[in-house]
PDB file of N, CA, C and O in Angstrom, chain B, residues numbered from 101:
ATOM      1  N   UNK B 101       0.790  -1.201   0.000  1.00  0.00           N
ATOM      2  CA  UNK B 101       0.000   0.000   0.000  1.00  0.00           C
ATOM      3  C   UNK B 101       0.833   1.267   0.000  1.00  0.00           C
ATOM      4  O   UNK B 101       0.263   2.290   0.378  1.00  0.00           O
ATOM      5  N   UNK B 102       1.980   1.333  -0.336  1.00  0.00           N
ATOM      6  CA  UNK B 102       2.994   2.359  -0.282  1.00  0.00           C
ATOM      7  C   UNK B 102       3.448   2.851  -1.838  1.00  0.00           C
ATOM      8  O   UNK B 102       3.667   2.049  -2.746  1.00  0.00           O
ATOM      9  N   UNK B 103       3.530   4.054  -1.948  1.00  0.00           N
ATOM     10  CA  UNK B 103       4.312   4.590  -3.410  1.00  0.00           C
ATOM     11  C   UNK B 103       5.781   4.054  -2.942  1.00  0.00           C
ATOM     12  O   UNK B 103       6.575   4.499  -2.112  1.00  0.00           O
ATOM     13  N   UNK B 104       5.817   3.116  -3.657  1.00  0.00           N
ATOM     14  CA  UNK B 104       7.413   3.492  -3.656  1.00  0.00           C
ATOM     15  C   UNK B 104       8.455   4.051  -4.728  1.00  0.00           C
ATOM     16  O   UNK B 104       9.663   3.874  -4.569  1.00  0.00           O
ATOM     17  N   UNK B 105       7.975   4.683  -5.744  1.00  0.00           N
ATOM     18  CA  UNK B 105       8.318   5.871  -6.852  1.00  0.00           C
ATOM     19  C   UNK B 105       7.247   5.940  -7.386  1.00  0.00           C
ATOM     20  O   UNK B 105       6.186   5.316  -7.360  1.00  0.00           O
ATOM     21  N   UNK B 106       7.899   7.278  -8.166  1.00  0.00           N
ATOM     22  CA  UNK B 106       6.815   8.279  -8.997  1.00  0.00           C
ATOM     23  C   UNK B 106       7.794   8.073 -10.280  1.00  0.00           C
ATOM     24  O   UNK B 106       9.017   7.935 -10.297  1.00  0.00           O
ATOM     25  N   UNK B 107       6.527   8.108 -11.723  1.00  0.00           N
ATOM     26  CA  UNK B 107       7.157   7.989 -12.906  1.00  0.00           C
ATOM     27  C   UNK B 107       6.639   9.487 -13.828  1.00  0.00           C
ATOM     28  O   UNK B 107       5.514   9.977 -13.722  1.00  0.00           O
ATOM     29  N   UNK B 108       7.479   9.902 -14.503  1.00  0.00           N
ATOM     30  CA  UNK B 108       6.583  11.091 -15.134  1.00  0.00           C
ATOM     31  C   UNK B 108       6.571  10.679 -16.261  1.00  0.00           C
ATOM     32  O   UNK B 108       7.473  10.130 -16.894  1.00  0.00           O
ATOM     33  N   UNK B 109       5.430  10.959 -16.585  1.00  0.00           N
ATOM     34  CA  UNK B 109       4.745  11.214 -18.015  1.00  0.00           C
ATOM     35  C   UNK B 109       5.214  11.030 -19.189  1.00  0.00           C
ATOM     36  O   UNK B 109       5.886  12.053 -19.316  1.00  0.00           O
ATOM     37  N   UNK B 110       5.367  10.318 -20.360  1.00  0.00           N
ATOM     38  CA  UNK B 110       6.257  10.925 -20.992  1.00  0.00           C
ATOM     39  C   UNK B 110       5.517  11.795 -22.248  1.00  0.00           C
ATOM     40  O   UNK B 110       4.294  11.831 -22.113  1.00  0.00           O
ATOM     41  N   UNK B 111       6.005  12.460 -23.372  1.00  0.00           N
ATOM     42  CA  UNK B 111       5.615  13.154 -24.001  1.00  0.00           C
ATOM     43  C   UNK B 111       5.692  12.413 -25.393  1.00  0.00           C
ATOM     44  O   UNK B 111       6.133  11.274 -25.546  1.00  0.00           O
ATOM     45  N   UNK B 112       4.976  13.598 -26.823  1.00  0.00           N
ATOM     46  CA  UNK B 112       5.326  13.082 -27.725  1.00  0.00           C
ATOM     47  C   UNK B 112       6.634  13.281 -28.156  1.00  0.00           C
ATOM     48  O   UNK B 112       7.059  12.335 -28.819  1.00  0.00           O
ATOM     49  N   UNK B 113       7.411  14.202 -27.997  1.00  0.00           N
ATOM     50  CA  UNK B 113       8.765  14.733 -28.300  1.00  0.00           C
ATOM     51  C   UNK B 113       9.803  13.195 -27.290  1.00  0.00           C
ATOM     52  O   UNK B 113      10.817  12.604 -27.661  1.00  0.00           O
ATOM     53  N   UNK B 114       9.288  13.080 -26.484  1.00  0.00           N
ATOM     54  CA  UNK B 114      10.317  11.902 -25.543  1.00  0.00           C
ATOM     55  C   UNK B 114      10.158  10.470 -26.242  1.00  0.00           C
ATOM     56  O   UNK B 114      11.102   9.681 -26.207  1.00  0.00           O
ATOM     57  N   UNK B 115       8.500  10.020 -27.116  1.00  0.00           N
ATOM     58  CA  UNK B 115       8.259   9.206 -28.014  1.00  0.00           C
ATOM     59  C   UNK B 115       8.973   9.431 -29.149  1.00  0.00           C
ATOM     60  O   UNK B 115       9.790   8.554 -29.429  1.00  0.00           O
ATOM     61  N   UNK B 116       8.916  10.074 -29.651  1.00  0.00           N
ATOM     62  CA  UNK B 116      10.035  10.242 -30.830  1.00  0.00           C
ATOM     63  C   UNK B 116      11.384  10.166 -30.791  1.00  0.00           C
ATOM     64  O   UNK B 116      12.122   9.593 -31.593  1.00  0.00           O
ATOM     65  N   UNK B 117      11.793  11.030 -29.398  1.00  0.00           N
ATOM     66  CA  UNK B 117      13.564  10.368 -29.511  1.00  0.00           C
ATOM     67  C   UNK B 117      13.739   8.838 -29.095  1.00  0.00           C
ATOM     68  O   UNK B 117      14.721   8.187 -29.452  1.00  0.00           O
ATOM     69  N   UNK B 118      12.768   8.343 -28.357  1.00  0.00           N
ATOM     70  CA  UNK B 118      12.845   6.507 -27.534  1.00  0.00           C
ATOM     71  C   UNK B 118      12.710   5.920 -29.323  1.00  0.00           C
ATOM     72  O   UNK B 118      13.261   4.858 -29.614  1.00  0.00           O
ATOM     73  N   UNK B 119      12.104   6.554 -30.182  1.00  0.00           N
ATOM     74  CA  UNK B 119      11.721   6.093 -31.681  1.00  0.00           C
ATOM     75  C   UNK B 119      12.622   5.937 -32.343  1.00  0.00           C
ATOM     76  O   UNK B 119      12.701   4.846 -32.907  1.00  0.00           O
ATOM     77  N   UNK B 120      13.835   7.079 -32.598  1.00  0.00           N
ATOM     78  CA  UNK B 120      14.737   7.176 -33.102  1.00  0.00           C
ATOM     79  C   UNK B 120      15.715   6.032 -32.312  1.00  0.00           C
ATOM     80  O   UNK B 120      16.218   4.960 -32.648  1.00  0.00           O
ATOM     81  N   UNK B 121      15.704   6.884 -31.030  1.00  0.00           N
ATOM     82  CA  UNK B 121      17.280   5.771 -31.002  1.00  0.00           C
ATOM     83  C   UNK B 121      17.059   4.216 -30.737  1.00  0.00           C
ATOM     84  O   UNK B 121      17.943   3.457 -30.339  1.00  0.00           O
ATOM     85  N   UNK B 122      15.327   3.747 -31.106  1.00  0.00           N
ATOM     86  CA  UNK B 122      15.567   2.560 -31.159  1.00  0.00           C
ATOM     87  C   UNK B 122      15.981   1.806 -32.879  1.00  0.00           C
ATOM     88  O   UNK B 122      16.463   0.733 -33.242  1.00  0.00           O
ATOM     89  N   UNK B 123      15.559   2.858 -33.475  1.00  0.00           N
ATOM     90  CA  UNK B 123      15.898   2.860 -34.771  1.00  0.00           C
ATOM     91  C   UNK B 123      17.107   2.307 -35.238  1.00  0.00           C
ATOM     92  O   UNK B 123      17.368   1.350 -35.967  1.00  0.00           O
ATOM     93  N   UNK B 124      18.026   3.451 -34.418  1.00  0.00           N
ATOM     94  CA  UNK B 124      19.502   3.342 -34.415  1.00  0.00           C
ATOM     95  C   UNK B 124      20.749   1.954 -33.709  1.00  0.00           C
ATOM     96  O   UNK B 124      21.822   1.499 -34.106  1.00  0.00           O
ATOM     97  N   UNK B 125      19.836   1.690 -32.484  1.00  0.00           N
ATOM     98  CA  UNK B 125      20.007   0.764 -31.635  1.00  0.00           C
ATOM     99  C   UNK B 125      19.799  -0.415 -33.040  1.00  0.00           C
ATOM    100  O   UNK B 125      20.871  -0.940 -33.342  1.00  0.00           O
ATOM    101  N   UNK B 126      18.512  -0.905 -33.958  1.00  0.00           N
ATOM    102  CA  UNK B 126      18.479  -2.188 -34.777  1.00  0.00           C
ATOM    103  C   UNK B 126      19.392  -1.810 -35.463  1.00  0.00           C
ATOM    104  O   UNK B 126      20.459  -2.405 -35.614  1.00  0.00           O
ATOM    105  N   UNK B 127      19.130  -0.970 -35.862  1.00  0.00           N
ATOM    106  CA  UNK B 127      20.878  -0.494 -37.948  1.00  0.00           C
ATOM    107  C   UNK B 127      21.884  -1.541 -36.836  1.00  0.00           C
ATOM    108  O   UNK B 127      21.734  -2.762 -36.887  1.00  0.00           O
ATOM    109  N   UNK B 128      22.853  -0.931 -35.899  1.00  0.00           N
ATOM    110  CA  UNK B 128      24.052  -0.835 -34.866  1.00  0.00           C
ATOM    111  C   UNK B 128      23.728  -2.508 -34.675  1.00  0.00           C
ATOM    112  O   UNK B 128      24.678  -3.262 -34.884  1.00  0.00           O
ATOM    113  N   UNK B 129      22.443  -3.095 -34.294  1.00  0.00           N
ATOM    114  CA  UNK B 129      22.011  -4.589 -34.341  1.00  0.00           C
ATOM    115  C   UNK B 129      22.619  -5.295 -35.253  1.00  0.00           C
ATOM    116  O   UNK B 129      23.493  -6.144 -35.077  1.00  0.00           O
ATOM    117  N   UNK B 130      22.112  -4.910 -36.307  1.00  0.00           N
ATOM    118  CA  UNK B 130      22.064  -5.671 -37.914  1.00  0.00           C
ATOM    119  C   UNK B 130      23.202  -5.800 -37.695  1.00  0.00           C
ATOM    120  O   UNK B 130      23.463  -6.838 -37.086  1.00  0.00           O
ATOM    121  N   UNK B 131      24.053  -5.156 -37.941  1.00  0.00           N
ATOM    122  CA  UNK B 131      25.514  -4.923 -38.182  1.00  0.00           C
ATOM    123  C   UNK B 131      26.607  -5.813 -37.506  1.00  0.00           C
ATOM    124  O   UNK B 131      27.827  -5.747 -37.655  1.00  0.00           O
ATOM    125  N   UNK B 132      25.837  -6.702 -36.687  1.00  0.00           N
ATOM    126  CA  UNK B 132      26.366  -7.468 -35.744  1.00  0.00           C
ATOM    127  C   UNK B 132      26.669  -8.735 -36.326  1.00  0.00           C
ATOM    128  O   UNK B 132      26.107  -8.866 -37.413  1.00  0.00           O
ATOM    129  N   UNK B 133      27.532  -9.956 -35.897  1.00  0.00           N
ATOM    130  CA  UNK B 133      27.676 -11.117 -36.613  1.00  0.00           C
ATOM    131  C   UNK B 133      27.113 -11.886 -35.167  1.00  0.00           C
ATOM    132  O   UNK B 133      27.298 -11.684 -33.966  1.00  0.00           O
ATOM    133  N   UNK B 134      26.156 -13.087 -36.144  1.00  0.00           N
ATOM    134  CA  UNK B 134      26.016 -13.746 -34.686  1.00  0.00           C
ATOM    135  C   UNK B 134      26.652 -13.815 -33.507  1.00  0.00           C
ATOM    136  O   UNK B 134      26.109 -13.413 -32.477  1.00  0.00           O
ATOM    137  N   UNK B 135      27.914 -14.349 -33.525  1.00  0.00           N
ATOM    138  CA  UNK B 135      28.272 -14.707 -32.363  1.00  0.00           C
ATOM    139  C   UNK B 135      29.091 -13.265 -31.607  1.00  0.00           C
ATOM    140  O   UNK B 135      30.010 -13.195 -30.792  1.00  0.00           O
ATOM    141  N   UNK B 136      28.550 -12.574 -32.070  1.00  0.00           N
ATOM    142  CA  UNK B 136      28.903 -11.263 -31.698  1.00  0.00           C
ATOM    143  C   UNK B 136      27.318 -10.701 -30.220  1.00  0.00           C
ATOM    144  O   UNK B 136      27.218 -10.125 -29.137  1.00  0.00           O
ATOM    145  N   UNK B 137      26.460 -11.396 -31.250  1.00  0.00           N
ATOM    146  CA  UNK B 137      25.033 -11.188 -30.310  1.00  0.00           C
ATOM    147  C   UNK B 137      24.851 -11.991 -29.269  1.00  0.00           C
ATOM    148  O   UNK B 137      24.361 -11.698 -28.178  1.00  0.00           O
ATOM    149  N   UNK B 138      25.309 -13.139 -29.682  1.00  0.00           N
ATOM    150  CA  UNK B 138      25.491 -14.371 -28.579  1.00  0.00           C
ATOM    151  C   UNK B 138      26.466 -14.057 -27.916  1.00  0.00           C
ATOM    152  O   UNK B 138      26.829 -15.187 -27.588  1.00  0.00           O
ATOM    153  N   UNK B 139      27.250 -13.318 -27.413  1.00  0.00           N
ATOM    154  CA  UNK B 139      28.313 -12.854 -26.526  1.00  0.00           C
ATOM    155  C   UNK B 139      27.594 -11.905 -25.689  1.00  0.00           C
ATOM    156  O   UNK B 139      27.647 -11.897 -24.460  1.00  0.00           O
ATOM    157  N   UNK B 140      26.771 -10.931 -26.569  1.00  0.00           N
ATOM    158  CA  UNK B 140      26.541 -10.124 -25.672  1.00  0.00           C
ATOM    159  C   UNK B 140      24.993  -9.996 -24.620  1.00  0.00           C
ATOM    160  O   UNK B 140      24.768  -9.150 -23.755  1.00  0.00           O
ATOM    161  N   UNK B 141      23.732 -11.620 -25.249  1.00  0.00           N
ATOM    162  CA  UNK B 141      23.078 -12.307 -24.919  1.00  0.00           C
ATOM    163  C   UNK B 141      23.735 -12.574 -23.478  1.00  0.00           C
ATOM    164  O   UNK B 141      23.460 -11.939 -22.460  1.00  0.00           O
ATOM    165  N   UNK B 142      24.579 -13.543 -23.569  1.00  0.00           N
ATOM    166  CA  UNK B 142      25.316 -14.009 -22.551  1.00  0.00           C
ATOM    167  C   UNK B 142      25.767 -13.312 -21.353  1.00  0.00           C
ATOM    168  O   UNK B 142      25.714 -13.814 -20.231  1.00  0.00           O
ATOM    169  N   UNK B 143      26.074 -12.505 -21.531  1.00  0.00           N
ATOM    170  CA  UNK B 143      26.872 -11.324 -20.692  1.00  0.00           C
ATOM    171  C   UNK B 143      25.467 -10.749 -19.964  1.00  0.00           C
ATOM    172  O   UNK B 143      25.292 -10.730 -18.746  1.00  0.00           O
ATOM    173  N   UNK B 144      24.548 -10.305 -20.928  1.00  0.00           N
ATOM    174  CA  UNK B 144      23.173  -9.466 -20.128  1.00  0.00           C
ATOM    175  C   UNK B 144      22.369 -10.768 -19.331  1.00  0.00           C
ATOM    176  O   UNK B 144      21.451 -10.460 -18.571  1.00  0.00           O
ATOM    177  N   UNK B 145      22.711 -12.201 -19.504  1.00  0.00           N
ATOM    178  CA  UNK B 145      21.944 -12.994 -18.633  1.00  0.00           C
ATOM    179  C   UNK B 145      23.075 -13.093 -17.867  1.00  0.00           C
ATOM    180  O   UNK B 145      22.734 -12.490 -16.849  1.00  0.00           O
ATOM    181  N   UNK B 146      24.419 -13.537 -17.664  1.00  0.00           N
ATOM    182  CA  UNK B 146      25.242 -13.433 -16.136  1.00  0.00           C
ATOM    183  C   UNK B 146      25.235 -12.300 -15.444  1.00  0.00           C
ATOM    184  O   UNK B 146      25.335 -12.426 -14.223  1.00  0.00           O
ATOM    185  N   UNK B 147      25.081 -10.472 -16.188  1.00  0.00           N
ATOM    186  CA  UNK B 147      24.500  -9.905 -15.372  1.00  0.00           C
ATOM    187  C   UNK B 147      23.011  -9.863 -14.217  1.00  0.00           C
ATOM    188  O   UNK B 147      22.777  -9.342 -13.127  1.00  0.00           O
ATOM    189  N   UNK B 148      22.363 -10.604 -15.052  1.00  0.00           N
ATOM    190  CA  UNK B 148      20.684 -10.438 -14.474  1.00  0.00           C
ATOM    191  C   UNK B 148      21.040 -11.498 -13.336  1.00  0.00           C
ATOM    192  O   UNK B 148      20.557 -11.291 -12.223  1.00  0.00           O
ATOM    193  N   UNK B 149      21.605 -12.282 -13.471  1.00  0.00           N
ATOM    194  CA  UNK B 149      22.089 -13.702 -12.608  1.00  0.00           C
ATOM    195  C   UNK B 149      22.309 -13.019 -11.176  1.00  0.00           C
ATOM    196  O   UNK B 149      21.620 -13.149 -10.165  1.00  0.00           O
ATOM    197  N   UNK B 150      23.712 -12.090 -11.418  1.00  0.00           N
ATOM    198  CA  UNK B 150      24.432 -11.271 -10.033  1.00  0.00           C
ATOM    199  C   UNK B 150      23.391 -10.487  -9.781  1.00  0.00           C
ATOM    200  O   UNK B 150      23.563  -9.708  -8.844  1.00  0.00           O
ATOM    201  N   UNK B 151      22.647 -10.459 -10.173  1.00  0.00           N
ATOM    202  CA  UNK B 151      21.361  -9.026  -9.663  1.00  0.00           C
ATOM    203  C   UNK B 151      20.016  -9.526  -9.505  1.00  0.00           C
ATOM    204  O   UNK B 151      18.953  -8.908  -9.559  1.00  0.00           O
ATOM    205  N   UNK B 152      20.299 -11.045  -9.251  1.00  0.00           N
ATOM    206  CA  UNK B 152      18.668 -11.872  -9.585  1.00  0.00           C
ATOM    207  C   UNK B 152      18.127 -11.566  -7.912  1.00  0.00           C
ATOM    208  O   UNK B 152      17.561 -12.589  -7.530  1.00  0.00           O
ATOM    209  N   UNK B 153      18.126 -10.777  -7.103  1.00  0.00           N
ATOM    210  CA  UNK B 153      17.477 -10.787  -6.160  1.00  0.00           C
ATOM    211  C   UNK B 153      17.081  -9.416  -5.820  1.00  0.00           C
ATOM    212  O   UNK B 153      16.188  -9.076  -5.044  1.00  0.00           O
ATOM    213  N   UNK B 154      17.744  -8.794  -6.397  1.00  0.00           N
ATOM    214  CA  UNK B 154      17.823  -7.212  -6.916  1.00  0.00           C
ATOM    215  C   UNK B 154      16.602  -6.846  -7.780  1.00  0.00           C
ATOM    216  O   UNK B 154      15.731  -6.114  -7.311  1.00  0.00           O
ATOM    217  N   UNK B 155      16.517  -7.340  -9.036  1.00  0.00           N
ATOM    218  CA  UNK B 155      15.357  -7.887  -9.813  1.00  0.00           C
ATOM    219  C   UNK B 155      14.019  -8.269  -9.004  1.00  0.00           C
ATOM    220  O   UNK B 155      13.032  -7.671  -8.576  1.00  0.00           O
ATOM    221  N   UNK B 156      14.361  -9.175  -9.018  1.00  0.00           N
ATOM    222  CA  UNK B 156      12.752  -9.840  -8.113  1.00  0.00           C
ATOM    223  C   UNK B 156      12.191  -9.147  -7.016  1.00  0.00           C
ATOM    224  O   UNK B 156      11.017  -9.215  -6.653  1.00  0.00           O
ATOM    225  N   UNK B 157      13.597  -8.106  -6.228  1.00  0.00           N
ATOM    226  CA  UNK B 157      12.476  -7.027  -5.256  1.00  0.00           C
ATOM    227  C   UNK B 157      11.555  -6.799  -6.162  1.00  0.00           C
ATOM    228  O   UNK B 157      10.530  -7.449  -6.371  1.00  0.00           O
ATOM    229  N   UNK B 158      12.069  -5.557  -6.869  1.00  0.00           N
ATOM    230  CA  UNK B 158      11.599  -4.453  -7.862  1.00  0.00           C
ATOM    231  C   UNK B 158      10.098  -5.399  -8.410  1.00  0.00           C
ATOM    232  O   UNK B 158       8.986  -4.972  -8.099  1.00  0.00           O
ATOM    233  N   UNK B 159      10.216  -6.384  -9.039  1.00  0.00           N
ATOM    234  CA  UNK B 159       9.236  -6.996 -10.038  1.00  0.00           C
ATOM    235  C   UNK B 159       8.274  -7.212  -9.095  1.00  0.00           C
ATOM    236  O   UNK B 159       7.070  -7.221  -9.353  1.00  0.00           O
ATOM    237  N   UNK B 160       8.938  -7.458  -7.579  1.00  0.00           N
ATOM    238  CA  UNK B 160       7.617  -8.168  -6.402  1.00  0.00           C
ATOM    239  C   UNK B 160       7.092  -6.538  -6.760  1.00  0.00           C
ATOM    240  O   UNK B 160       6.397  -6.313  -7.751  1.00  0.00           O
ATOM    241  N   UNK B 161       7.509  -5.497  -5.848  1.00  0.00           N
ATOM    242  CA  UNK B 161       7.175  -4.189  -5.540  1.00  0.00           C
ATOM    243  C   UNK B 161       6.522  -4.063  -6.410  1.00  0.00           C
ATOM    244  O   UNK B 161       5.428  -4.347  -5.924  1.00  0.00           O
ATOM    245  N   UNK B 162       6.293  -3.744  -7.789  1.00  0.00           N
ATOM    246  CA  UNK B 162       6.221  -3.167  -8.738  1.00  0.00           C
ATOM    247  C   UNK B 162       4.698  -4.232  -9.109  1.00  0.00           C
ATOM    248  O   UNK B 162       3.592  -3.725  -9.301  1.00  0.00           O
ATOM    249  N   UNK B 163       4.909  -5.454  -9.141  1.00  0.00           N
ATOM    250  CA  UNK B 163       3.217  -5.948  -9.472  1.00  0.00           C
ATOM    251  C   UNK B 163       2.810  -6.934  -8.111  1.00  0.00           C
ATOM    252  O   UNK B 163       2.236  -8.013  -8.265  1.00  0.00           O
ATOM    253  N   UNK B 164       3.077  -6.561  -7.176  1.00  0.00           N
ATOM    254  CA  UNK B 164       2.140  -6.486  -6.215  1.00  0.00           C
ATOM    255  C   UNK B 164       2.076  -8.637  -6.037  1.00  0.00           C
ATOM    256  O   UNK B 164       1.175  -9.341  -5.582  1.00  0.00           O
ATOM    257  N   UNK B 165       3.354  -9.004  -6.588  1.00  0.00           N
ATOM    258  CA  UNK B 165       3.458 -10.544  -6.170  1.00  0.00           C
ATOM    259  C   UNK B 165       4.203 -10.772  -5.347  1.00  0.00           C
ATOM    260  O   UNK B 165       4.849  -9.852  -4.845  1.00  0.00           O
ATOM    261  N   UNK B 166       4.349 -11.984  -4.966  1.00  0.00           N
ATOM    262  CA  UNK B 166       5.058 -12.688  -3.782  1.00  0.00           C
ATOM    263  C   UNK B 166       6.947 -12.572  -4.399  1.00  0.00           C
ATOM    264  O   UNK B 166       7.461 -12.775  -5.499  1.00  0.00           O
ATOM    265  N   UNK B 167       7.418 -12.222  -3.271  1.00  0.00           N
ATOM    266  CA  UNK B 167       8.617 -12.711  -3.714  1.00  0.00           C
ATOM    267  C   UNK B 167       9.532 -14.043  -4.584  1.00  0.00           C
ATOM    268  O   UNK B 167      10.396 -14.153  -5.454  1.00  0.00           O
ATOM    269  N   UNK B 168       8.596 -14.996  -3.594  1.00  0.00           N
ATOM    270  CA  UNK B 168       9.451 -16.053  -4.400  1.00  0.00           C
ATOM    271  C   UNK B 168       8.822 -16.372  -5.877  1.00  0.00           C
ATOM    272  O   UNK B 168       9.564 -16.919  -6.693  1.00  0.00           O
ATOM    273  N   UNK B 169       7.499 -16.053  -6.242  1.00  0.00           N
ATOM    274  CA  UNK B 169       6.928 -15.944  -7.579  1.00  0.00           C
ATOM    275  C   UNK B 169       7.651 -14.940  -8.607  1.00  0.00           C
ATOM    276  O   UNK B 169       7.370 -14.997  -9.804  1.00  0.00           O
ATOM    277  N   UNK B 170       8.787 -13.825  -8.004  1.00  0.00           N
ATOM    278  CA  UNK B 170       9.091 -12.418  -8.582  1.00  0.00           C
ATOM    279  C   UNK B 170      10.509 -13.685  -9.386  1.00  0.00           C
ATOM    280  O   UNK B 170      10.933 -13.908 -10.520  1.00  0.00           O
ATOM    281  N   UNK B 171      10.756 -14.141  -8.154  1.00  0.00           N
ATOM    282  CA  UNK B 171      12.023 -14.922  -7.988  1.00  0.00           C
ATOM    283  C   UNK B 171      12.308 -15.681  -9.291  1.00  0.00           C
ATOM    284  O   UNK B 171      13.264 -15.602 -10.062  1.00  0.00           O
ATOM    285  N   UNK B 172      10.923 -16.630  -9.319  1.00  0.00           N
ATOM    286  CA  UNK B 172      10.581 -17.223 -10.592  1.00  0.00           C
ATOM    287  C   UNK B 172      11.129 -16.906 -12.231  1.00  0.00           C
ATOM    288  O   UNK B 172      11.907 -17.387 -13.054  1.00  0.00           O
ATOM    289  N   UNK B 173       9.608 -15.103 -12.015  1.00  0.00           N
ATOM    290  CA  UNK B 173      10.195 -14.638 -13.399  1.00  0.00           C
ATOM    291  C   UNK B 173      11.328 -14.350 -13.528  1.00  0.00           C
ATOM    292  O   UNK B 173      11.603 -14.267 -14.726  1.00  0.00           O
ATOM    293  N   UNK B 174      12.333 -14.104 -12.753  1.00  0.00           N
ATOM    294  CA  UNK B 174      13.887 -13.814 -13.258  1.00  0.00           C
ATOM    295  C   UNK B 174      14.261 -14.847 -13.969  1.00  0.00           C
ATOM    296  O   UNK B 174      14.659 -14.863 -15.133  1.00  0.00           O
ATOM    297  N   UNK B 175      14.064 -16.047 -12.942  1.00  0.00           N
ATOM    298  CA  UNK B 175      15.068 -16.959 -13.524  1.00  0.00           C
ATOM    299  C   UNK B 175      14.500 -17.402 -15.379  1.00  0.00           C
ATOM    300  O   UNK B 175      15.026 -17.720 -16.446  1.00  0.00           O
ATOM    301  N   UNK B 176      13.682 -17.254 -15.041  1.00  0.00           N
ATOM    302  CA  UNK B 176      12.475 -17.967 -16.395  1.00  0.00           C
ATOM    303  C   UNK B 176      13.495 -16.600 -17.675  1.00  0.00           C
ATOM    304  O   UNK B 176      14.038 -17.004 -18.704  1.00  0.00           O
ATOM    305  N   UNK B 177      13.514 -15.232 -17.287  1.00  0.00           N
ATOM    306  CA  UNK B 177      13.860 -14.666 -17.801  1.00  0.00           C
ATOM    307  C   UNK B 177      15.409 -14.715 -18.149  1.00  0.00           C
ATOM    308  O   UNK B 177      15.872 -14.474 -19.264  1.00  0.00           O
ATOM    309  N   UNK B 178      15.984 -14.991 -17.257  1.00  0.00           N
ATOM    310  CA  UNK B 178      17.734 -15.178 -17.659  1.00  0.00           C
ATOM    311  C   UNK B 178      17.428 -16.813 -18.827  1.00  0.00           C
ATOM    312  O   UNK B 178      17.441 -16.854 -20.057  1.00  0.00           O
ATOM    313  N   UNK B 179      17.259 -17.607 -18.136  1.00  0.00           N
ATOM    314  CA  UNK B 179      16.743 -18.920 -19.558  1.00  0.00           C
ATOM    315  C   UNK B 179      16.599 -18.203 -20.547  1.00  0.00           C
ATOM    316  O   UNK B 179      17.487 -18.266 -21.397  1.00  0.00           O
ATOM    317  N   UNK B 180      15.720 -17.503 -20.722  1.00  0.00           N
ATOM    318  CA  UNK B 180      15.098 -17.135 -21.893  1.00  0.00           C
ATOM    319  C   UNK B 180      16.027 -16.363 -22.953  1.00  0.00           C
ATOM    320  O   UNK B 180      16.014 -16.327 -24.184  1.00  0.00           O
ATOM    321  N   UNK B 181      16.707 -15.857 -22.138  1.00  0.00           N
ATOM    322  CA  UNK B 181      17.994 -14.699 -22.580  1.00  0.00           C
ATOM    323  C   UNK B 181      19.283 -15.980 -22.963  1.00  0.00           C
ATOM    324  O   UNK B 181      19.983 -16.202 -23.951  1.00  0.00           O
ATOM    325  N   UNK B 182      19.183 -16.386 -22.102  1.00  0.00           N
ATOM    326  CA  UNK B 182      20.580 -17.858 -22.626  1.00  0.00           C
ATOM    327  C   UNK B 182      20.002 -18.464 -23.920  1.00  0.00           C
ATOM    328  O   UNK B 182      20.598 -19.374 -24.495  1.00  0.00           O
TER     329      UNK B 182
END
């Protein structure tokens, strides 16, 4: 029953730059050779790994589930990322 942050708003001008630089983010993608993506796949799931309890606060806080259910989606999510 507690705020525990406030998010602001965003705009159409803040939609358009999140637009662009996701734009830019796929080109910079493409450009990649598989095992260039699979390196860096890898790396963002051993990060989520060291931070998997870190994570699952936030996800409990944030939708109002049980911890060890928050716990769950991480792991389901690092799999998913491997």
């Amino acid at each position: 029953g507690e705020t525990f942050t406030h998010v602001q708003r965003a705009t159409a001008r803040d939609l358009d730059f999140i637009l662009s630089e996701r734009r830019d983010a796929q080109d910079e993608m493409d450009k990649l050779k598989p095992y260039d993506r699979s390196a860096i796949l890898k790396k963002v799931a051993k990060l989520l790994e060291e931070r998997q309890s870190e994570f699952a606060y936030f996800i409990a806080l944030e939708g109002g589930k049980p911890l060890k259910d928050a716990k769950v989606e991480v792991t389901r999510a690092i799999g998913t990322i491997e």
